[in-house]
N, C-alpha and C positions, 0 to 999 in steps of 0.2 A: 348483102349483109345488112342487117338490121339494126336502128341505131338505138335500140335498147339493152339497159343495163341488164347483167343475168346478175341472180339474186348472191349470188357466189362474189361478186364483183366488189371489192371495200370502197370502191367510191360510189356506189349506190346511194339514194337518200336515207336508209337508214344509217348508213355509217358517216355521213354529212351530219344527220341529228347528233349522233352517239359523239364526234367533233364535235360540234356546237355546245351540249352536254359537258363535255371534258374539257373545252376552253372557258364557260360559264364558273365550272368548278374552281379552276387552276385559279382564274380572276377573283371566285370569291375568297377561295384560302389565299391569293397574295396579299388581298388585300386586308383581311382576319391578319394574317403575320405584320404587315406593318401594321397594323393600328396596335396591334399586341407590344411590338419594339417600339413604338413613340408611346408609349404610358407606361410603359417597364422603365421609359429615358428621363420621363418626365419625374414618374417617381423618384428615383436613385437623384435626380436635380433640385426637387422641389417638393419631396417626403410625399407623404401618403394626403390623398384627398381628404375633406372634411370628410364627414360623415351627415346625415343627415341630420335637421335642426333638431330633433328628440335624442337622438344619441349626444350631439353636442350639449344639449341643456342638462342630460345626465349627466356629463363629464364634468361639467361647470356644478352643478349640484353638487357630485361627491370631492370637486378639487374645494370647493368653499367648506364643507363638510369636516373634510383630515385637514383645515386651517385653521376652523374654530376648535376641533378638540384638539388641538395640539399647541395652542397659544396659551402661553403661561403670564397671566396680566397682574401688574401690579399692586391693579384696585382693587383684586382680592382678599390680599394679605396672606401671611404665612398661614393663619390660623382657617382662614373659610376658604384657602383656594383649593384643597380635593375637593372639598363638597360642591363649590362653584363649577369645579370642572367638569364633573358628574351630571349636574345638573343641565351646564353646555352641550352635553356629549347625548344626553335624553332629549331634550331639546331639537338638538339636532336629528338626531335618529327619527323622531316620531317629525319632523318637516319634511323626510326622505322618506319616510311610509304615505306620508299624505303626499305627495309629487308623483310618484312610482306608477301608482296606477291612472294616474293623469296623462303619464306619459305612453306608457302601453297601450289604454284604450284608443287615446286620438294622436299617433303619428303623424300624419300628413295635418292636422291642424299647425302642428308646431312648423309644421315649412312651408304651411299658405300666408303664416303670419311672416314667416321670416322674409317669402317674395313680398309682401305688402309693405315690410319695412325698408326691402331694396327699391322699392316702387315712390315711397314717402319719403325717401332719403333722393331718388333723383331729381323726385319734382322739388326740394328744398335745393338742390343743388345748381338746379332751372335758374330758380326764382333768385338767387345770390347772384348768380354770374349772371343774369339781363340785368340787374341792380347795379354790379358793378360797373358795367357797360356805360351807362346811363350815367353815374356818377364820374367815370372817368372822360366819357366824352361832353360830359355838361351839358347833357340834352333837355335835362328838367328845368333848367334856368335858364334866364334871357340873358342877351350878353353884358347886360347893367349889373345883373344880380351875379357875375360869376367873381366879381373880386368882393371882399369885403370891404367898406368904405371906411367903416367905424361908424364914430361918433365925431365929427368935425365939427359939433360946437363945443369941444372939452379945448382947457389950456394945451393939453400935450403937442406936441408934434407927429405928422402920421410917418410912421416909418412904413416904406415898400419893401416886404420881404419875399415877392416872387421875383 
């Protein structure tokens, strides 16, 4: 008897592939379904993700926008404040006509700047906390210079307050 498979045989190599195929699949939709329930989890926890830094600049655009015309100020008086508020409300309007297509043409400007700013905001963050290091270990100064002495040729008395 011969030890080869007949084509008829379901454990032949192609139906090894067609497994391999079908557990590749099965692996990649489980894994498609968890990552789908941990951000369906995360949302319903922690609301919906930002959007990207052009749509965020829009929102902040139109949220300062319906604050200015909708602020009723003092300094205008009874008499000039429709007109002043007209005047805000055009103002406004024509600062959202000139932003708009600022923002539609260059998208991904507004989020190289926003990484540049998480970039300059770490390295600020660096530079404070080795600062404080240094200050709190007293590494800039000699051990002479870490108390203050005063002035000891004044009348007073030196009071020790460490």
């Amino acid at each position: 008897m011969s030890e080869e498979l007949s084509p008829s045989d379901p454990t032949g190599p192609e139906a090894l592939d067609e497994a391999r195929a079908s557990d590749a699949d099965a692996w990649a939709t489980a894994c498609a379904e968890d990552l789908a329930a941990e951000q369906a989890r995360r949302r319903t926890q922690y609301g919906p993700p930002p959007g990207s830094a052009a749509e965020e600049l829009r929102k902040l655009v139109d949220a300062v926008s319906d604050k200015l015309t909708s602020l009723q100020s003092p300094l205008f008086g009874a008499v000039a404040g429709p007109a002043a508020q007209q005047v805000v409300k055009q103002v406004v309007e024509q600062a959202k006509a000139a932003v708009e297509p600022v923002i539609e043409r260059n998208p991904d400007v507004f989020d190289h700047l926003a990484a540049a700013g998480n970039e300059l905001l770490a390295a600020y963050r660096s530079a404070v906390q080795a600062q404080e290091r240094r200050w709190t270990a007293g590494d800039d100064r000699g051990p002479d210079e870490r108390r203050d002495r005063g002035d000891e040729s004044g009348p007073g008395e030196r009071i020790d307050l460490d």
